[in-house]
SERO-4910 file (N, C-alpha, C, O; in steps of 0.05 Angstrom, whole numbers):
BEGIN
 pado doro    nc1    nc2    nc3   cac1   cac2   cac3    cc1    cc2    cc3    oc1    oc2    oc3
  Unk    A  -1236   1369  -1657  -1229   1346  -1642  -1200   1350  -1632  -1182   1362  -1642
  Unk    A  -1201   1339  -1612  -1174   1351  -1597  -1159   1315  -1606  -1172   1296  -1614
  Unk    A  -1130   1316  -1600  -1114   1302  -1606  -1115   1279  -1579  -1109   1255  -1582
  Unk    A  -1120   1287  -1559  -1131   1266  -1541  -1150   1243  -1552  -1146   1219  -1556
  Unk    A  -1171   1260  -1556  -1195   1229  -1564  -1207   1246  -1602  -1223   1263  -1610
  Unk    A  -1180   1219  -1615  -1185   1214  -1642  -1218   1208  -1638  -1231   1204  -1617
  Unk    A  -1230   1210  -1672  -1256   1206  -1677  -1255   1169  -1672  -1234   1156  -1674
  Unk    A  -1272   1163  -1668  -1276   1140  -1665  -1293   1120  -1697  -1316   1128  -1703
  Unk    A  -1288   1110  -1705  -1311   1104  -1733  -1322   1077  -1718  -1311   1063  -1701
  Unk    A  -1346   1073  -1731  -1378   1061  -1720  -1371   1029  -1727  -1365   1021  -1750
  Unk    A  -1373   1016  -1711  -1366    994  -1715  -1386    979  -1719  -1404    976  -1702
  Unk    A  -1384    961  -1754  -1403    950  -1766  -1422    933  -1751  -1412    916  -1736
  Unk    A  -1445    935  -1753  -1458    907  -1741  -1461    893  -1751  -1463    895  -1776
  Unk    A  -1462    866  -1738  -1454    852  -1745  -1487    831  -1755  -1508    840  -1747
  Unk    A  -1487    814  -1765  -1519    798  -1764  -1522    783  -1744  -1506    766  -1734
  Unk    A  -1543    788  -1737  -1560    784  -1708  -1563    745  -1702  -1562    729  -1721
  Unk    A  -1566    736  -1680  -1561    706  -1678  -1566    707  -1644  -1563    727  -1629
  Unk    A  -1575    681  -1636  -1589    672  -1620  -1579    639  -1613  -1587    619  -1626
  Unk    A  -1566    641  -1596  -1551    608  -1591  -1575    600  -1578  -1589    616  -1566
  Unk    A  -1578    585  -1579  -1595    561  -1561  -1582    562  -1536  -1558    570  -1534
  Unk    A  -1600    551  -1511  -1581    547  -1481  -1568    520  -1482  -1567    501  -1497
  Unk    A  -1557    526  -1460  -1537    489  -1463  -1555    486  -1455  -1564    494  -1477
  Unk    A  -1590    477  -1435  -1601    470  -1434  -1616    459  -1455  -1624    436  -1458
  Unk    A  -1620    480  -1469  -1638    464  -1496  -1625    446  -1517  -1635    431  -1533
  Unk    A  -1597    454  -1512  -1573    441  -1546  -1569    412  -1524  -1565    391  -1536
  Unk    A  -1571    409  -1497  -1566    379  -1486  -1592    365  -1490  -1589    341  -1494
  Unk    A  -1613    371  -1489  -1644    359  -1489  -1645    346  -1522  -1649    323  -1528
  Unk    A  -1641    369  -1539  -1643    361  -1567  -1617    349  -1578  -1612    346  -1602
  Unk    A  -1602    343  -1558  -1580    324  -1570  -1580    297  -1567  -1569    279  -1580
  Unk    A  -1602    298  -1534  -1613    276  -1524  -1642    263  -1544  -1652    240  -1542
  Unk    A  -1649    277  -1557  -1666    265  -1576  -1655    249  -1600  -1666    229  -1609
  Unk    A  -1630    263  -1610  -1616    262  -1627  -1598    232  -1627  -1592    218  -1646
  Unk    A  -1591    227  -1584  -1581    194  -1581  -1591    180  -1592  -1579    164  -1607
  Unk    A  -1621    181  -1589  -1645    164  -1580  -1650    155  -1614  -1653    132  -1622
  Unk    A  -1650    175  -1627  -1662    166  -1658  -1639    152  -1670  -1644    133  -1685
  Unk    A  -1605    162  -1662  -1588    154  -1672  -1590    126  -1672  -1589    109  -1690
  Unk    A  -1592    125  -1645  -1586     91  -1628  -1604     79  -1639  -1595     56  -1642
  Unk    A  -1631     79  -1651  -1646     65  -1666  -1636     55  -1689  -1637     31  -1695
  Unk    A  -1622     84  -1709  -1613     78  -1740  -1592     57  -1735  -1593     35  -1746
  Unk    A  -1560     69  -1710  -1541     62  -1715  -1544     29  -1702  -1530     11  -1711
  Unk    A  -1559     26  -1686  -1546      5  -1665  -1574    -23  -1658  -1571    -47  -1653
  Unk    A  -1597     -7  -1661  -1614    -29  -1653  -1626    -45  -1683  -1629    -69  -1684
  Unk    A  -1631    -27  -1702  -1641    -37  -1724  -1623    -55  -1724  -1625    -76  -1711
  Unk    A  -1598    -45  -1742  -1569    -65  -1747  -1565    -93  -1732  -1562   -115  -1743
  Unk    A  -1567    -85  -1701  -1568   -103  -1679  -1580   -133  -1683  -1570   -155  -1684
  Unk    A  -1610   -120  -1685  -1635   -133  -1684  -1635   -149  -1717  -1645   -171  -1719
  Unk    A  -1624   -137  -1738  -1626   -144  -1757  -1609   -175  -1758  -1619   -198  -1761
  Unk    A  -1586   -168  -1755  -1556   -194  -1751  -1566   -211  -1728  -1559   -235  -1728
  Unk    A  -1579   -204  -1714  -1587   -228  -1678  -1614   -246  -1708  -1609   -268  -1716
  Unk    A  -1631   -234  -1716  -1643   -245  -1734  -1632   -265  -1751  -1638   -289  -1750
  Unk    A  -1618   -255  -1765  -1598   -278  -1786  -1591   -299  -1777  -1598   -320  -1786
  Unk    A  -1569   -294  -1747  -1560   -316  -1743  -1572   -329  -1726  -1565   -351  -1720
  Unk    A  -1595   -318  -1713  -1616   -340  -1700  -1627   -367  -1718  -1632   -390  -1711
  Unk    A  -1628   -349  -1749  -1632   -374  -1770  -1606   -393  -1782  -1606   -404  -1804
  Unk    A  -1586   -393  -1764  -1560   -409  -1772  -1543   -393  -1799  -1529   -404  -1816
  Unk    A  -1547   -372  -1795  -1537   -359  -1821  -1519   -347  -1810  -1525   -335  -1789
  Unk    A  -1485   -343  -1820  -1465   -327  -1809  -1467   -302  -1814  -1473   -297  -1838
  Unk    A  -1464   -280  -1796  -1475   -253  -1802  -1441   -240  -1814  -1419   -247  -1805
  Unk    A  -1444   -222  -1836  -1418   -213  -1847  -1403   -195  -1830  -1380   -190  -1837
  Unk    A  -1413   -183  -1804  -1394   -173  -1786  -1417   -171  -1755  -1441   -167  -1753
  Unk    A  -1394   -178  -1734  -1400   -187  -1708  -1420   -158  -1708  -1420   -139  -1723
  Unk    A  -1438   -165  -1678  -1454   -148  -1669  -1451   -134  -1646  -1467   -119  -1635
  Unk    A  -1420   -143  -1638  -1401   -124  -1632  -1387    -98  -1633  -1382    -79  -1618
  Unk    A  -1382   -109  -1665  -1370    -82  -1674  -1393    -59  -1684  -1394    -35  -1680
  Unk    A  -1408    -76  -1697  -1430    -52  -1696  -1437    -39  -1671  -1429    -16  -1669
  Unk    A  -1451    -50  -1647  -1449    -39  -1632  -1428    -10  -1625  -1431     14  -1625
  Unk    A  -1407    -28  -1619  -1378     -5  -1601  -1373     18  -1630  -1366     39  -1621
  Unk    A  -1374     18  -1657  -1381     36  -1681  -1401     51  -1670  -1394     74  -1665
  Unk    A  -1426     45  -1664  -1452     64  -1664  -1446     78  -1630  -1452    100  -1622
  Unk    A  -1437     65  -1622  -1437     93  -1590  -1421    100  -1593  -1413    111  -1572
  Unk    A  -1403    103  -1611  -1377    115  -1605  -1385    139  -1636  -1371    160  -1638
  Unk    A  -1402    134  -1651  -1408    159  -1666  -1426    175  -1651  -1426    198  -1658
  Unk    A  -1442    167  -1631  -1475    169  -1625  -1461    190  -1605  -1469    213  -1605
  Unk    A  -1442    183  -1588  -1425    202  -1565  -1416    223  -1583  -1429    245  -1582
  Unk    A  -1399    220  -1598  -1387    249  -1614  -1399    262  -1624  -1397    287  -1623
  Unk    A  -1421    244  -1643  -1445    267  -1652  -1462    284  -1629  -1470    307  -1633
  Unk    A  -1466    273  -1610  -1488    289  -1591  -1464    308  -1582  -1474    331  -1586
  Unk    A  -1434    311  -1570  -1416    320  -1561  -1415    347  -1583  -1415    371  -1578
  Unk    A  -1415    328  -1616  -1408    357  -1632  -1441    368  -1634  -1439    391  -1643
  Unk    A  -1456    365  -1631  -1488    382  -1627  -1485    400  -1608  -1488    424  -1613
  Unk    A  -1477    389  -1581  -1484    403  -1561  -1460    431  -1567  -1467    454  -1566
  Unk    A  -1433    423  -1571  -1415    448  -1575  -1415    465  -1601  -1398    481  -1608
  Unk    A  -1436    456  -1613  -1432    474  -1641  -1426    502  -1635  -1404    509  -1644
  Unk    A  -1434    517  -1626  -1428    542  -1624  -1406    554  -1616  -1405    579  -1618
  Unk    A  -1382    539  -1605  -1360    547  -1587  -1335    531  -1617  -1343    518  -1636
  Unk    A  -1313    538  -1611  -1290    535  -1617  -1288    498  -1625  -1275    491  -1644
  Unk    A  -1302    478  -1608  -1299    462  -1606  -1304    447  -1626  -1287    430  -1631
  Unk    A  -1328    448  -1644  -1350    451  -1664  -1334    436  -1688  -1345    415  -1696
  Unk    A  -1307    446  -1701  -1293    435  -1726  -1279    410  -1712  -1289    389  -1721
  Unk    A  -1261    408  -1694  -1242    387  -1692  -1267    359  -1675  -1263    337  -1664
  Unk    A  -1288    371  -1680  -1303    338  -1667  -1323    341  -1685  -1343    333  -1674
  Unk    A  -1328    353  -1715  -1334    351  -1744  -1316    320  -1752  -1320    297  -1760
  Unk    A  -1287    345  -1743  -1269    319  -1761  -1269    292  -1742  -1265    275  -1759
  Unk    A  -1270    284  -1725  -1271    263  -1710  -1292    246  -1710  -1289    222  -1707
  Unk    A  -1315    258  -1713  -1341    250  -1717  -1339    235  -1747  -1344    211  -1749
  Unk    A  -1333    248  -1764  -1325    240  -1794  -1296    220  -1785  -1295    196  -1790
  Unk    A  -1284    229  -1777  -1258    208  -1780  -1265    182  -1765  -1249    165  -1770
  Unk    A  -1275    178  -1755  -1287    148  -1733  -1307    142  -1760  -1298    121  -1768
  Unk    A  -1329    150  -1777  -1352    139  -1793  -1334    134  -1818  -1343    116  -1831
  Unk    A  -1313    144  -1828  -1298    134  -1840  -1274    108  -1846  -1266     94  -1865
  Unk    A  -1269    113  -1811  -1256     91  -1802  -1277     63  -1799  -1269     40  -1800
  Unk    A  -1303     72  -1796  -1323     46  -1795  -1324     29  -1815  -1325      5  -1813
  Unk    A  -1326     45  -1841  -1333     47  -1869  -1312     24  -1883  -1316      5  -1897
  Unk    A  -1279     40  -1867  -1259     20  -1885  -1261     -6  -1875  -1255    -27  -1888
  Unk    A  -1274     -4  -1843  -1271    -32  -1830  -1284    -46  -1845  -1272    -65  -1854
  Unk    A  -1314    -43  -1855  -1331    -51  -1865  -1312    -59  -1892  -1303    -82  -1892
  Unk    A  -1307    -47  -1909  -1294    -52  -1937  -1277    -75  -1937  -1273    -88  -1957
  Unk    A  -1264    -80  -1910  -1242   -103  -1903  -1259   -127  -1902  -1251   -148  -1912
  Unk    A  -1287   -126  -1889  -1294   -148  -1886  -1315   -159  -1914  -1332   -177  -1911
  Unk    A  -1310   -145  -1940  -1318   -160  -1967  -1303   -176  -1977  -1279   -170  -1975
  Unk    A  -1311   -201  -1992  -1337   -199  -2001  -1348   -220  -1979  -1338   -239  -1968
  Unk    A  -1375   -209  -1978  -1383   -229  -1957  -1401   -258  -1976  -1414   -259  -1997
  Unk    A  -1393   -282  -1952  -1398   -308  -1977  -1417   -315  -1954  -1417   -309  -1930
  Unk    A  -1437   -330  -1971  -1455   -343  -1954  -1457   -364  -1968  -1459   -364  -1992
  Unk    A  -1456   -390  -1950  -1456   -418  -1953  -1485   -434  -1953  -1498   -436  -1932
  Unk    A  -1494   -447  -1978  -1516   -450  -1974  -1523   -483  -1956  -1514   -504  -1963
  Unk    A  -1540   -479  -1934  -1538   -508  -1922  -1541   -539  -1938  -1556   -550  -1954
  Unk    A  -1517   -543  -1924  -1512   -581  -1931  -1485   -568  -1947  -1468   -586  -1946
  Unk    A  -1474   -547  -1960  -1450   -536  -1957  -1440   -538  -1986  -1419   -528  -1994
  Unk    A  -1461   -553  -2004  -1448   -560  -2031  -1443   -537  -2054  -1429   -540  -2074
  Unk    A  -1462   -507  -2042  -1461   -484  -2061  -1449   -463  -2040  -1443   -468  -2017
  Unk    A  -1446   -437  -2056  -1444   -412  -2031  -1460   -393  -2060  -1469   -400  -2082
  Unk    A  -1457   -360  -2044  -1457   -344  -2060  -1440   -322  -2049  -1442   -321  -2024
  Unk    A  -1424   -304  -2060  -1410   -279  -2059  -1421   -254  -2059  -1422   -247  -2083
  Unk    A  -1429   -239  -2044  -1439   -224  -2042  -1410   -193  -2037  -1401   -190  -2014
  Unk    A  -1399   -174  -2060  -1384   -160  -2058  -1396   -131  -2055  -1411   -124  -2073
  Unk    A  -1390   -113  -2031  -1396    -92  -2025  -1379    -70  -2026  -1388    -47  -2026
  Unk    A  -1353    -77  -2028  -1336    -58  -2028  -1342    -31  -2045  -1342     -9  -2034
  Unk    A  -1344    -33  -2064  -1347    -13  -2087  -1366      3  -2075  -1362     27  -2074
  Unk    A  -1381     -5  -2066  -1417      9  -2055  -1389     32  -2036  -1375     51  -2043
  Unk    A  -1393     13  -2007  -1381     33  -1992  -1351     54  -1995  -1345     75  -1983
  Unk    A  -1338     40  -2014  -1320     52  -2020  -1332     77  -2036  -1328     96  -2021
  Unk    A  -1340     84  -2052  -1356    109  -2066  -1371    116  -2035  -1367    141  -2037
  Unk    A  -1383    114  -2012  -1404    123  -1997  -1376    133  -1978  -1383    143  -1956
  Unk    A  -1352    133  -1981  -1326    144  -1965  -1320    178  -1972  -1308    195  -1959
  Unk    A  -1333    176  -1996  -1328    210  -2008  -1349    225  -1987  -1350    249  -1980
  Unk    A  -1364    205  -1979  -1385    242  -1953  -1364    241  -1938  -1348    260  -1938
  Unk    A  -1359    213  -1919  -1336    231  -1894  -1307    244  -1896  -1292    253  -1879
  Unk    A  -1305    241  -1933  -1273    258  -1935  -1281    286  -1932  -1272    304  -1918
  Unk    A  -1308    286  -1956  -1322    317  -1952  -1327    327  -1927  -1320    350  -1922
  Unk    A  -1338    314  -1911  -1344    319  -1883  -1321    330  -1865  -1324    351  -1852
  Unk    A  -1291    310  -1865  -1275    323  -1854  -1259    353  -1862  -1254    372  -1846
  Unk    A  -1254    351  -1896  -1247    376  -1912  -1266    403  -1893  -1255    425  -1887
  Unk    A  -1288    397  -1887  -1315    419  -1875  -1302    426  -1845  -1300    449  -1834
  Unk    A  -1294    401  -1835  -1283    407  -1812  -1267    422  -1815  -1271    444  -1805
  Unk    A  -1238    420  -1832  -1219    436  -1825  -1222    456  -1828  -1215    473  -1812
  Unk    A  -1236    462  -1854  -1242    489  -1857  -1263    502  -1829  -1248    519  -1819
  Unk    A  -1276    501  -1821  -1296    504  -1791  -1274    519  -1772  -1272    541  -1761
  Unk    A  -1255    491  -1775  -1237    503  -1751  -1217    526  -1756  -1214    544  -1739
  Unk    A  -1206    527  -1779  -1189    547  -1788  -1207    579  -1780  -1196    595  -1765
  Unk    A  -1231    586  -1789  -1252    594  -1796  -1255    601  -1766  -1253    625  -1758
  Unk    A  -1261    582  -1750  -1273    588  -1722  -1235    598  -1701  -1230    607  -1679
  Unk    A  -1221    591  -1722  -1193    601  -1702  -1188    638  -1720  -1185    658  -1706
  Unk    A  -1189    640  -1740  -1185    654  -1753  -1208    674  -1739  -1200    687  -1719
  Unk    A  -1230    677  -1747  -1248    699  -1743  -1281    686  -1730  -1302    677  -1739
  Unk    A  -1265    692  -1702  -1286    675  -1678  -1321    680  -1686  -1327    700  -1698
  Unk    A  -1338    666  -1681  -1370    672  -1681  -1370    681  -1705  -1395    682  -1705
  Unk    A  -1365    687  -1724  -1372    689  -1751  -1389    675  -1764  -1405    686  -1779
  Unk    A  -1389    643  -1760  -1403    628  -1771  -1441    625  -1756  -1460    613  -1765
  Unk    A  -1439    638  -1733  -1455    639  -1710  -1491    651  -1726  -1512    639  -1724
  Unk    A  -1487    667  -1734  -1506    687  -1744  -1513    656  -1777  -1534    654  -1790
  Unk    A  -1501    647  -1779  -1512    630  -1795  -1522    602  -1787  -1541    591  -1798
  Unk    A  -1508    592  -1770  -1520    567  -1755  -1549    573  -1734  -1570    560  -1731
  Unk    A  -1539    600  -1722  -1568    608  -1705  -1585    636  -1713  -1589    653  -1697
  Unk    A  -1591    637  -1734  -1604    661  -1740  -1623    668  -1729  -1634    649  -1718
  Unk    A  -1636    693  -1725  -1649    699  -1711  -1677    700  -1710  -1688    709  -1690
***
C-alpha cells in the first residue's frame, strides 16, 4: 500500500430500517385525529352537555376540555407524523408537557361538590390524589423526551432501525 491511499477499514453496518412515507405517517396520523378526538373531546364533551342538560353543574367547562383535546390531538399527530427526523424528542416533551399541564389544571379544580336539589345536602367528590399519582406517566414521558433528543442530537438515526424495523 502506498502512502497515498491508507487501507481503508469496512464500515460496520448498521441494522436495516424502513421509514414509512410522509404519505403514509400523514394518513395514519389522520386516523390517529379521528380516534383521539373521540377519546379526548367528544366522549368528555358529550358526557358534561349530558350532566348539565340535567341541571347538574359539570366540574370543569366544556371549553376547556375541548381547547386541552386539540391542542394534544395537533401535537400528537405533529409528533407521529415527524417521528423519524430530529423533531421527534422536543414535541415528546411538549406533547407530555401540555397533558401534564391539563392534569394540574384538572387537580386545581378538586374537590368537586355537588349540590343535591332543593340545596339542603351536597356531596364532595375529591380527585386530586387519583390524578396527581396519574402525573408520574407525563414526568416519565417527558424524562423519554429528553433523553430522545439528546440521543437524536448526539448520534443521528440511531434510534431509526428500532422504531422502523424492517
Amino acid at each position: 500500500m502506498s502512502a497515498a491511499n491508507p487501507p481503508t477499514r469496512p464500515v460496520p453496518e448498521s441494522a436495516p430500517y424502513k421509514v414509512p412515507s410522509l404519505g403514509y405517517r400523514i394518513l395514519m396520523a389522520g386516523f390517529r385525529v379521528v380516534i383521539s378526538f373521540v377519546v379526548l373531546i367528544a366522549l368528555p364533551v358529550a358526557a358534561l352537555a349530558f350532566v348539565r342538560s340535567r341541571g347538574i353543574p359539570i366540574p370543569v367547562p366544556i371549553e376547556a376540555v375541548t381547547a386541552w383535546g386539540i391542542v394534544l390531538i395537533v401535537l400528537s399527530a405533529a409528533r407521529y407524523v415527524l417521528k423519524p427526523t430530529a423533531a421527534y424528542g422536543p414535541l415528546s416533551i411538549a406533547v407530555s408537557g401540555v397533558f401534564l399541564a391539563y392534569l394540574y389544571y384538572l387537580v386545581l379544580l378538586s374537590p368537586y361538590q355537588f349540590v343535591l336539589p332543593g340545596g339542603t345536602a351536597s356531596i364532595a367528590a375529591g380527585y386530586s390524589l387519583f390524578l396527581e399519582a396519574l402525573m408520574i406517566v407525563p414526568v416519565m414521558e417527558i424524562i423519554a423526551g429528553v433523553l430522545t433528543t439528546i440521543e437524536d442530537l448526539a448520534w443521528p438515526k440511531e434510534r431509526l432501525p428500532f422504531d422502523y424495523p424492517v
